[in-house]
N, C-alpha and C positions, 0 to 999 in steps of 0.2 A: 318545387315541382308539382305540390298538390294543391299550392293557394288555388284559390279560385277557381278550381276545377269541380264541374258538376258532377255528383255520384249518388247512383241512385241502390239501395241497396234493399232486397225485399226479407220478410222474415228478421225483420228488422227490430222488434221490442224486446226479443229476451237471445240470451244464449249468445250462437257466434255473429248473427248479424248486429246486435248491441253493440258486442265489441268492437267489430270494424268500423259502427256509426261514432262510437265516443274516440278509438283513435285516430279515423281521417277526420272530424271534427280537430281534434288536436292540431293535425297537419295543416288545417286553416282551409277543408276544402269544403265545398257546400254539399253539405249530405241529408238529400229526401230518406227519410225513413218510413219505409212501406209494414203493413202487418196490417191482422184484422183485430188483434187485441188493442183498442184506445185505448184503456186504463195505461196502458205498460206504455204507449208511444207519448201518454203524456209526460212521463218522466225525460224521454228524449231531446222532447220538446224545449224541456225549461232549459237543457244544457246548449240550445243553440240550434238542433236539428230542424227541417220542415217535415212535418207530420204527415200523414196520410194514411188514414185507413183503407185497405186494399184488398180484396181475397182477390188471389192470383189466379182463381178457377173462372172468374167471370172476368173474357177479354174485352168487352167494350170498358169495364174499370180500368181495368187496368192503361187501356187507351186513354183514359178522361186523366190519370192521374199524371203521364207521362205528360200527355197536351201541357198541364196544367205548371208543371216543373221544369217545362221548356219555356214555357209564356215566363218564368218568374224567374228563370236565371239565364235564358238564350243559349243552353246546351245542354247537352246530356254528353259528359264524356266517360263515363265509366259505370256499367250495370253490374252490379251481382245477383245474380237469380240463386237466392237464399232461400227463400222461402220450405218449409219442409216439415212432417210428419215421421213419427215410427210406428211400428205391429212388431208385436211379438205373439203371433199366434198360427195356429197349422191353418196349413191351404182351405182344409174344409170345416175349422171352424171360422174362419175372415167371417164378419157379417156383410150380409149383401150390401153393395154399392161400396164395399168398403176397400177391395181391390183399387177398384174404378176410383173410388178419391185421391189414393194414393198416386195413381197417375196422374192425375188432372193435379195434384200441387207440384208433384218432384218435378214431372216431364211439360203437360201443358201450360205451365205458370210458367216456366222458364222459356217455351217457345213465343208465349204472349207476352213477355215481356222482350225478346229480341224482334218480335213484329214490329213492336213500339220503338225500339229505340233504334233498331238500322237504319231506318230513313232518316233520321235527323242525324245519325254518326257521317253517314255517307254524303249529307249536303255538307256540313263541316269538313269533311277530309279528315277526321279523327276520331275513335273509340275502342275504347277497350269493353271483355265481357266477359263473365267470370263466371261460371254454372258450375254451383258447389256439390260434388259427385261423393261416391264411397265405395270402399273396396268390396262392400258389401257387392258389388255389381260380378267383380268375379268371384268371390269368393260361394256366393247364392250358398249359403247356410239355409237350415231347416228354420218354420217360424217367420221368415223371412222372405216370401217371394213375391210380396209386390212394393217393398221396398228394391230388391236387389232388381227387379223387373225396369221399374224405372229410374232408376239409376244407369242400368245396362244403356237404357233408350237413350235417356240425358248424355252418355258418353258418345253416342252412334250419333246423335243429331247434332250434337256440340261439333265433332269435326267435319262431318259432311257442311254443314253451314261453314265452318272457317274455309272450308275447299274452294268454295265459291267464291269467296272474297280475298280470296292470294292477290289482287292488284288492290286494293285498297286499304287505306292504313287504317283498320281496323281486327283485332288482334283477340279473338274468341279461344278460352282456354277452359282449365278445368283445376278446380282445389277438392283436395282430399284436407279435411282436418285434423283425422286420426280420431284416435278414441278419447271425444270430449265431455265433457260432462255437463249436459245441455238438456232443457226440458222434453228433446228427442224420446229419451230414453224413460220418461213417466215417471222418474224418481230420482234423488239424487244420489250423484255417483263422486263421491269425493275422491274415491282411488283415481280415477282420469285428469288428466289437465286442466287446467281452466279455458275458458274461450280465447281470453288474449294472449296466448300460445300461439294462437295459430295469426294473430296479427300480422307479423313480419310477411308471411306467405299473402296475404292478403293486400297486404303495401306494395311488395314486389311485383305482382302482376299488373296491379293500377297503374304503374308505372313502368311499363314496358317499352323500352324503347321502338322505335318505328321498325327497326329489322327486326324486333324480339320473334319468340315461337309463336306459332299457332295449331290449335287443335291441339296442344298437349294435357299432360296430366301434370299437377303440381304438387309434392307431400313436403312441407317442412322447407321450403325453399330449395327442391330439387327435383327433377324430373323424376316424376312416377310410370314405370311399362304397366299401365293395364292391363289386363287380360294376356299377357306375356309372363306369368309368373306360373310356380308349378306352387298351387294352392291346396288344401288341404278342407273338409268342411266339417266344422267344430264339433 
């Protein structure tokens, strides 16, 4: 189901985009791996991945690299907009500009990268899309508000986009990972999962059939109610 299919996946050197790059690699499918760290993508590389260094905040990059991964395999069928950042700090200590970065990775990397890859899903008549969200969005914990900020936005724009595209087979959804233990979080967290945990969820959606869902939320290989839950803040 996944030979030879193009996948393009960002935040891709360390943590849960690694994983999904070395298990749809496994799957036999051709997977661009996006990130600004090259040290880490060269390890990617040697297992078979196409590399690319990318910061997701500058959209004409992000356009060259897309160009470039369609010239070299004639598709883009599956995007994860991976890419991603944490804070753990109050509102009024964030240092300046540093709100504003947080949106420009979660939310504008992941709109610049469905810029990039709709036109060429929608000349194909095929694509899937996958903007890796967190419950942080409803939950908006203290320490936390421009993570949960955009993440909120990333859910709100993830389906208003699927809305548009109910006639065409292309199939825009959302992964929750859960609590992983990823350079997210500045240190390591052996109590949490590992990143190829959340693989399966990550496979399932790549592969969604033509009628599958759209605009949904994904936890564990089940459908997640965002912002429909009675939450509590830590």
């Amino acid at each position: 189901m996944l030979q030879d299919k193009t996948i393009i996946i960002t935040g891709a050197a360390s943590g849960l985009g690694r994983a999904w790059t070395l298990g749809f690699l496994k799957e036999g499918a051709r997977v661009a791996a996006l990130d600004v760290n090259a040290e880490s993508l060269s390890n990617l590389k040697a297992v078979g991945a196409m590399t690319y260094v990318c910061d997701v905040m500058e959209e004409e990059t992000v356009r060259q690299v897309f160009a470039e991964v369609l010239e070299s395999t004639g598709r883009i069928d599956v995007l994860f907009n991976n890419a991603g950042i944490g804070i753990n700090r109050l509102f009024l200590n964030v240092p300046e500009g540093e709100f504003e970065r947080h949106i420009a990775i979660h939310l504008y990397g992941a709109v610049y990268g469905m810029r990039a890859a709709l036109p060429v899903m929608k000349a194909q008549g095929y694509g899937r899309i996958i903007n890796t969200i967190s419950r942080a969005a409803e939950i908006a914990g203290p320490r936390n508000a421009a993570y949960a900020a955009a993440k909120a936005a990333l859910w709100a724009t993830s389906r208003s986009v699927s809305a548009e595209l109910e006639n065409e087979n292309i199939l825009i959804n959302m992964l929750i990972p859960g609590p992983t233990n990823t350079a997210i979080w500045g240190r390591d967290m052996p109590n949490m999962q590992s990143p190829e945990v959340t693989f399966p969820t990550a496979k399932m959606l790549a592969t969604l059939p033509n009628d599958g869902p759209r605009g949904e939320v994904y936890w564990d290989e089940k459908p997640y109610p965002l912002f429909k839950n009675d939450v509590s803040v830590p």
